[in-house]
NUMI-613772 format. One record per residue: x, y, z of N, C-alpha, C, O, CB in turn. Coordinates in Angstrom, 1 decimal. Glycine has a CB too. Layout:
N
NODE; n_x; n_y; n_z; ca_x; ca_y; ca_z; c_x; c_y; c_z; o_x; o_y; o_z; cb_x; cb_y; cb_z
NODE; X; Y; Z; X; Y; Z; X; Y; Z; X; Y; Z; X; Y; Z
...
This chain:
92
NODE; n_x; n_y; n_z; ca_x; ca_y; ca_z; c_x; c_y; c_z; o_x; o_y; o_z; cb_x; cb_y; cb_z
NODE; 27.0; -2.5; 11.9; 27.8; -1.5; 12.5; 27.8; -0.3; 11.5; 28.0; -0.3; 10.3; 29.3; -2.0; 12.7
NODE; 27.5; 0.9; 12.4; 27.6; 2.2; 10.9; 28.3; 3.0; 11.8; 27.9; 3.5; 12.8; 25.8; 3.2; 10.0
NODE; 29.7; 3.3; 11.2; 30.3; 4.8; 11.5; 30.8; 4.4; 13.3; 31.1; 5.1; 14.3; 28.8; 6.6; 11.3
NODE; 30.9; 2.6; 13.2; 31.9; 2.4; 14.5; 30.9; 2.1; 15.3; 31.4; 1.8; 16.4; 32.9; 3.6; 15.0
NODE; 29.7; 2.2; 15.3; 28.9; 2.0; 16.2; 27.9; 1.1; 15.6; 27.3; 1.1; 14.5; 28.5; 3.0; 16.7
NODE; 27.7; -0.1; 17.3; 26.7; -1.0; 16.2; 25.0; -0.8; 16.4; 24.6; -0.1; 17.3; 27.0; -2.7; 16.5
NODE; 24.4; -1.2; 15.8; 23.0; -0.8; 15.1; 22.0; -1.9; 15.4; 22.1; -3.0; 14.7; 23.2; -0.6; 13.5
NODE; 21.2; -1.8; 16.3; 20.2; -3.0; 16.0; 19.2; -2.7; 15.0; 19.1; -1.5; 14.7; 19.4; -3.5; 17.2
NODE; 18.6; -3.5; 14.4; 18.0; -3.9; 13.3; 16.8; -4.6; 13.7; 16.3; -5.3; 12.8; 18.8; -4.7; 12.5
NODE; 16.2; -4.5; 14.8; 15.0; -4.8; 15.3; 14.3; -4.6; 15.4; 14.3; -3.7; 16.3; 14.8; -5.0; 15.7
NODE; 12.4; -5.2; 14.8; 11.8; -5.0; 14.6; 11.4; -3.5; 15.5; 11.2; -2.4; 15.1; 11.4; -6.0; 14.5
NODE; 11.4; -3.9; 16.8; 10.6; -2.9; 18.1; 11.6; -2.1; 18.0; 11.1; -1.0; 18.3; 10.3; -3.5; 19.7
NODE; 12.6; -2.0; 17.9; 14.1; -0.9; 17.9; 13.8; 0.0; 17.2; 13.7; 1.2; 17.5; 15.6; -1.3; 17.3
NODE; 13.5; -0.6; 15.6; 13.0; 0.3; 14.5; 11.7; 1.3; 15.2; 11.8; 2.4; 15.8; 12.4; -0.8; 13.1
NODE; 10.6; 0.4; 14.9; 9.4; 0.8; 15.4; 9.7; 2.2; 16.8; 9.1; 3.3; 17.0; 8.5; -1.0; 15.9
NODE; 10.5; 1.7; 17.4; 10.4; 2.7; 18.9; 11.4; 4.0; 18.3; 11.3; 5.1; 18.9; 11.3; 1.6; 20.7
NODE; 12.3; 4.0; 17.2; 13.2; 5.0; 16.8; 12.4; 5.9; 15.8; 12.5; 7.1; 15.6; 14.7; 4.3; 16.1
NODE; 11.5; 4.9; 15.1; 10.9; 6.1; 13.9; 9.3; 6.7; 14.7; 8.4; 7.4; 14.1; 10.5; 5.2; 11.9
NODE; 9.2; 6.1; 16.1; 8.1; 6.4; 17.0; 6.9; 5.9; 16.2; 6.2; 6.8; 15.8; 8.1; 7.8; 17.5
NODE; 6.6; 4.7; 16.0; 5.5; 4.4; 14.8; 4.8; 3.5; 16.4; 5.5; 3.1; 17.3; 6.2; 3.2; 12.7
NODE; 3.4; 3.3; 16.2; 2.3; 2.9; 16.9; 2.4; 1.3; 16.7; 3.0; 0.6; 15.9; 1.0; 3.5; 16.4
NODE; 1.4; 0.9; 17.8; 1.6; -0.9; 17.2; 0.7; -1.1; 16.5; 0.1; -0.1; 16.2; 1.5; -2.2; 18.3
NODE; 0.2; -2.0; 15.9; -0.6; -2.4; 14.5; -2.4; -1.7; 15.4; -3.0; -2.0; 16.4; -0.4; -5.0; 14.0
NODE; -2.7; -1.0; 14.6; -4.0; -0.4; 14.4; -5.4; -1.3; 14.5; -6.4; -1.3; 15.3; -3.8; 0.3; 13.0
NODE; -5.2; -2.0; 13.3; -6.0; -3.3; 13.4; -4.8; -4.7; 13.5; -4.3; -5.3; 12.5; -6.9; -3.2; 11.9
NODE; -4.7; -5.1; 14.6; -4.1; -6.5; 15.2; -5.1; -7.5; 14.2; -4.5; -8.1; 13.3; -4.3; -6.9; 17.2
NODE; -6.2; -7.6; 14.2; -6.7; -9.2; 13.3; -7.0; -8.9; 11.8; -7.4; -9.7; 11.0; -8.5; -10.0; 14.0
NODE; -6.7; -7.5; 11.6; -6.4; -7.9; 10.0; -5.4; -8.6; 9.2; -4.4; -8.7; 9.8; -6.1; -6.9; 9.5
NODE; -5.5; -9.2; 8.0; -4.7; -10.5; 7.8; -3.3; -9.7; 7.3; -3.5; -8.7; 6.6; -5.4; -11.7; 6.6
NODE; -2.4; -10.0; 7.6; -0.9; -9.7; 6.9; -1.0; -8.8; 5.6; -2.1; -8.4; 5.1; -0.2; -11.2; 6.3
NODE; -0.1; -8.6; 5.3; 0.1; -8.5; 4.1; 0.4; -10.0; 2.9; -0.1; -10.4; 1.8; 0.9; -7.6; 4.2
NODE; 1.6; -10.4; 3.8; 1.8; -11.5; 3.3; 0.4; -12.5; 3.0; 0.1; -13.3; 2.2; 2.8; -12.0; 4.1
NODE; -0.1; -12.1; 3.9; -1.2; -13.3; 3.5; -2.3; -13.2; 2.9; -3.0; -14.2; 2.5; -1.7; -13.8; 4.3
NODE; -2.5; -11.4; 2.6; -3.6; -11.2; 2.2; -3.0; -11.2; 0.1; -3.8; -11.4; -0.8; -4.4; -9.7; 3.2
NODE; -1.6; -10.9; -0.1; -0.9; -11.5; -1.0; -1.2; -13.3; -1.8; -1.5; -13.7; -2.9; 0.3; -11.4; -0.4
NODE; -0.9; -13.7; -0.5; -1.4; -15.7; -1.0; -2.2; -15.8; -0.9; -2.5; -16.7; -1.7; -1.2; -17.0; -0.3
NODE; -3.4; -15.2; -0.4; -5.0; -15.6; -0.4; -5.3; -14.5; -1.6; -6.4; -14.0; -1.3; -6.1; -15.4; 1.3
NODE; -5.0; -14.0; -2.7; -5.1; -12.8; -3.3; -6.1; -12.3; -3.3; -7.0; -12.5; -4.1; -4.8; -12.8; -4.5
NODE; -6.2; -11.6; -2.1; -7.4; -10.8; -1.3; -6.5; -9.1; -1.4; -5.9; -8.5; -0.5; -7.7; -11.6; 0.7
NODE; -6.7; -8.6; -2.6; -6.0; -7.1; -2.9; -7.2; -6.1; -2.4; -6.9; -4.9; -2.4; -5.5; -6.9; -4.9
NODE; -8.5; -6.5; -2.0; -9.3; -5.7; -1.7; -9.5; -4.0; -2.9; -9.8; -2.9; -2.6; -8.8; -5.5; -0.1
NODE; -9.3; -4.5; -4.0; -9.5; -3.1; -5.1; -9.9; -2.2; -5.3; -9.5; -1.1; -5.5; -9.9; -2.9; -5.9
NODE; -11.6; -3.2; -4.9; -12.4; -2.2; -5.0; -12.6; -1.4; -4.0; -13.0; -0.3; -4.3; -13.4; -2.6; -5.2
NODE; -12.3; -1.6; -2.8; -11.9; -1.2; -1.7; -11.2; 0.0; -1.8; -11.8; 1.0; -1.5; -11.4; -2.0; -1.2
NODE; -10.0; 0.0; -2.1; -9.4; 1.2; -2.3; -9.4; 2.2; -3.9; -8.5; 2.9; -4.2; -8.3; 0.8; -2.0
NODE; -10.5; 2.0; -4.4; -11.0; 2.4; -5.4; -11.9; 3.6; -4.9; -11.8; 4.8; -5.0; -11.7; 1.2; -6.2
NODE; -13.2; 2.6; -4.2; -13.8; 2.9; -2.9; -13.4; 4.6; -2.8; -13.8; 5.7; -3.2; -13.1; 1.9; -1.5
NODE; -12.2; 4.0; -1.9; -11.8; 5.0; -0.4; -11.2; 6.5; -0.9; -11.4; 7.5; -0.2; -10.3; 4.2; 0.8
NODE; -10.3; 6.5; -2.4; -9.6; 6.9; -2.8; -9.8; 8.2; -4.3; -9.5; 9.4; -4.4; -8.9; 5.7; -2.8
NODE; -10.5; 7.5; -5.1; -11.1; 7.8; -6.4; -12.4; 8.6; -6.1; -13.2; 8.1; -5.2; -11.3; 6.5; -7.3
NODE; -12.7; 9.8; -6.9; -14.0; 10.3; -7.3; -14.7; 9.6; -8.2; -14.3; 9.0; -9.2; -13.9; 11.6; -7.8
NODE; -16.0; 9.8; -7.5; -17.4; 8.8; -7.9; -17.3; 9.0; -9.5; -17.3; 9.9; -10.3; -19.1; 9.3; -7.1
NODE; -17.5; 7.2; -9.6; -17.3; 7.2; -11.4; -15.8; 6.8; -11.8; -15.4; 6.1; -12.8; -17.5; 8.9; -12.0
NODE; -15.3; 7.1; -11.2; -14.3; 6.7; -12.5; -13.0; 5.3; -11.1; -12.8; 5.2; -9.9; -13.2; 9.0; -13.5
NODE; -12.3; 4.6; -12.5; -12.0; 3.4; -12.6; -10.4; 3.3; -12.7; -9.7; 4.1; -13.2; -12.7; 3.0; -13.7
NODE; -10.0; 1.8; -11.9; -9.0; 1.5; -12.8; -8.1; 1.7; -14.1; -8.9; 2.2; -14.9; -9.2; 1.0; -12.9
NODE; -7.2; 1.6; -14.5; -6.5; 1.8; -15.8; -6.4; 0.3; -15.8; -6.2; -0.2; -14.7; -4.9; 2.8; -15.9
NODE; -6.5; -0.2; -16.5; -6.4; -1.8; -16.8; -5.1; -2.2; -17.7; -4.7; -1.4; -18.5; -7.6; -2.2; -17.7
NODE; -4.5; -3.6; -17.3; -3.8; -4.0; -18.1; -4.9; -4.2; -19.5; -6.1; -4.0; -19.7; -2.9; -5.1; -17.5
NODE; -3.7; -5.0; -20.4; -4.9; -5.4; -21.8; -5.2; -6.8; -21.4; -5.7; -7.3; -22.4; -4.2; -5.5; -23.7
NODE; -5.2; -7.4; -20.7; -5.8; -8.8; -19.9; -6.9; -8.7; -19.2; -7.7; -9.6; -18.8; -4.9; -9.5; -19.0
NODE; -6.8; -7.1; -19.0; -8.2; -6.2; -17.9; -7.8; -6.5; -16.2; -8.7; -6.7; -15.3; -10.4; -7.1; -18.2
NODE; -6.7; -6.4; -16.0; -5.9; -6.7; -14.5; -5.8; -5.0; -14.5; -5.4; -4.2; -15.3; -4.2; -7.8; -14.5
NODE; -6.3; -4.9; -13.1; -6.4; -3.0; -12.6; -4.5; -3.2; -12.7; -3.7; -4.1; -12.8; -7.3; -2.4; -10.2
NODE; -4.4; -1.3; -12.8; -2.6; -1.9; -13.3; -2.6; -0.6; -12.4; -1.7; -0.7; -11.5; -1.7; -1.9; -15.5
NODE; -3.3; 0.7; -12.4; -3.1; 2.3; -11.5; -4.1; 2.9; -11.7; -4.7; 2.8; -12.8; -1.9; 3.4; -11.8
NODE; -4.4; 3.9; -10.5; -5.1; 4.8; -10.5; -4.5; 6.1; -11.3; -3.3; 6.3; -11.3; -5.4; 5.0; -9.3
NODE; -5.6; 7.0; -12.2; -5.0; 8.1; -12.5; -4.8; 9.1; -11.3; -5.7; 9.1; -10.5; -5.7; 8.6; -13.5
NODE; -4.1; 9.7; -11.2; -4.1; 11.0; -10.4; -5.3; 11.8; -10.1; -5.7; 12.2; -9.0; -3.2; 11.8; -11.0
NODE; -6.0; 12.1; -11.5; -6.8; 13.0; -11.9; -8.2; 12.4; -11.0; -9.1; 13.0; -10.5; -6.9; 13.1; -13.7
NODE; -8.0; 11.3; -11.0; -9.3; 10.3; -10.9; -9.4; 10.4; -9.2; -10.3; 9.7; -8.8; -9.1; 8.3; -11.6
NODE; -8.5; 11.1; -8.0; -8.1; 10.9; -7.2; -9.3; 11.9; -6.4; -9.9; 12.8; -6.8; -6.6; 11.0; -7.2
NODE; -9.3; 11.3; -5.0; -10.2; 12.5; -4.1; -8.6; 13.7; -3.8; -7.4; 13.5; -4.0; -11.1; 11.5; -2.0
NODE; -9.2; 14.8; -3.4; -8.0; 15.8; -2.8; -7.1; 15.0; -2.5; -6.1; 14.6; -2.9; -8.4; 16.8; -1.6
NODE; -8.2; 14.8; -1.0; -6.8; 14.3; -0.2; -5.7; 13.1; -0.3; -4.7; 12.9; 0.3; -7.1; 14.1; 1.0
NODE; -6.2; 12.6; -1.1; -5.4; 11.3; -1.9; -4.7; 11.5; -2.6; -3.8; 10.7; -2.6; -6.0; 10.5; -2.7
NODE; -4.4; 12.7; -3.8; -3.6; 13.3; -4.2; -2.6; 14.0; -4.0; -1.7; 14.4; -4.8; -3.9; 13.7; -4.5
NODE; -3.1; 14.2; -2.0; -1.7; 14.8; -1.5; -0.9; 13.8; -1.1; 0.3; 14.1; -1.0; -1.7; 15.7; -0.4
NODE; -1.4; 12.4; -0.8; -0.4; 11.7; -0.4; 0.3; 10.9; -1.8; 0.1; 10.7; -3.0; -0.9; 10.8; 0.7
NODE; 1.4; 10.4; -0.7; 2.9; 9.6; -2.0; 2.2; 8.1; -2.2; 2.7; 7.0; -1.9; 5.1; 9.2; -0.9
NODE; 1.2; 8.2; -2.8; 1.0; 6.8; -3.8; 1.8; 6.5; -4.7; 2.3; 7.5; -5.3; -0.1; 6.7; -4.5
NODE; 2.2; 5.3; -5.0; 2.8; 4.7; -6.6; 1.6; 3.6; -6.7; 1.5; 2.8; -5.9; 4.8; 3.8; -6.7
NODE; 0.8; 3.7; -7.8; -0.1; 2.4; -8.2; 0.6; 1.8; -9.2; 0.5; 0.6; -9.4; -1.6; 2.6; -8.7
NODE; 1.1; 2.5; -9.8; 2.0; 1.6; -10.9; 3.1; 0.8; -10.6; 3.3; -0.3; -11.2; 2.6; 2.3; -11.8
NODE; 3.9; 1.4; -9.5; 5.0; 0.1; -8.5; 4.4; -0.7; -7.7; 4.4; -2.0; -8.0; 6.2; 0.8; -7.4
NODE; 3.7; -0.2; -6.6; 3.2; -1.0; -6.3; 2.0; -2.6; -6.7; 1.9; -3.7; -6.2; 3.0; -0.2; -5.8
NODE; 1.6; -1.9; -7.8; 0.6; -3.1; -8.7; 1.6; -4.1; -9.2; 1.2; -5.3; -9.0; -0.3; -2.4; -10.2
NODE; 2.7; -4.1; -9.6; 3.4; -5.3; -10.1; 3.4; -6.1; -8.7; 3.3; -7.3; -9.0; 4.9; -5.1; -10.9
NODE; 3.4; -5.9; -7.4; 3.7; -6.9; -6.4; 2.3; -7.2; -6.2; 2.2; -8.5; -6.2; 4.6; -6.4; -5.0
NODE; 1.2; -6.7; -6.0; 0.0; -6.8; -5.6; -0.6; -7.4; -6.7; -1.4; -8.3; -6.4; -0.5; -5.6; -5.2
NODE; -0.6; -7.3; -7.9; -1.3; -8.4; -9.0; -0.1; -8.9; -10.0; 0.6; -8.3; -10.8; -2.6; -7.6; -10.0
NODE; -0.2; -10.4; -9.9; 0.4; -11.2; -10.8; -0.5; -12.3; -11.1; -0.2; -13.2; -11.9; 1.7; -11.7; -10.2
């Protein structure tokens, strides 16, 4: 309930209020699962994201830890990445 009125909290409620599409690719694996099978696809978004040549920041164990900014294509730079928050959930 917010402000006396009650609120669903449902998946399709959400989805239909912030007008977001249904899954793009349906047989891609989860997240969750692509987490347990630790399938982080890296290079992949190393790939898609980074100007040719340049790399990961590595932990000192050599686990990718973020991308630099600098290292970024344009348009990658305009969007709201965190590789540094996000990497603690994506590699352990």
């Amino acid at each position: 309930m917010v402000q006396g009125t009650d609120i669903s909290f449902a998946a399709r409620d959400i989805k239909r209020v912030l007008k977001l599409k249904s899954n793009p690719f349906p047989n891609a694996p989860s997240y969750h699962e692509r987490k347990a099978n630790k399938n982080y696809r890296l290079e992949e978004v190393q790939e898609c994201l980074c100007l040719e040549g340049r790399e990961w920041v590595l932990h000192k164990d050599g686990r990718p830890h973020h991308l630099r900014r600098n290292d970024l294509e344009p348009m990658a730079k305009g969007s709201e990445f965190s590789f540094e928050k996000s990497s603690k959930d994506l590699i352990m």
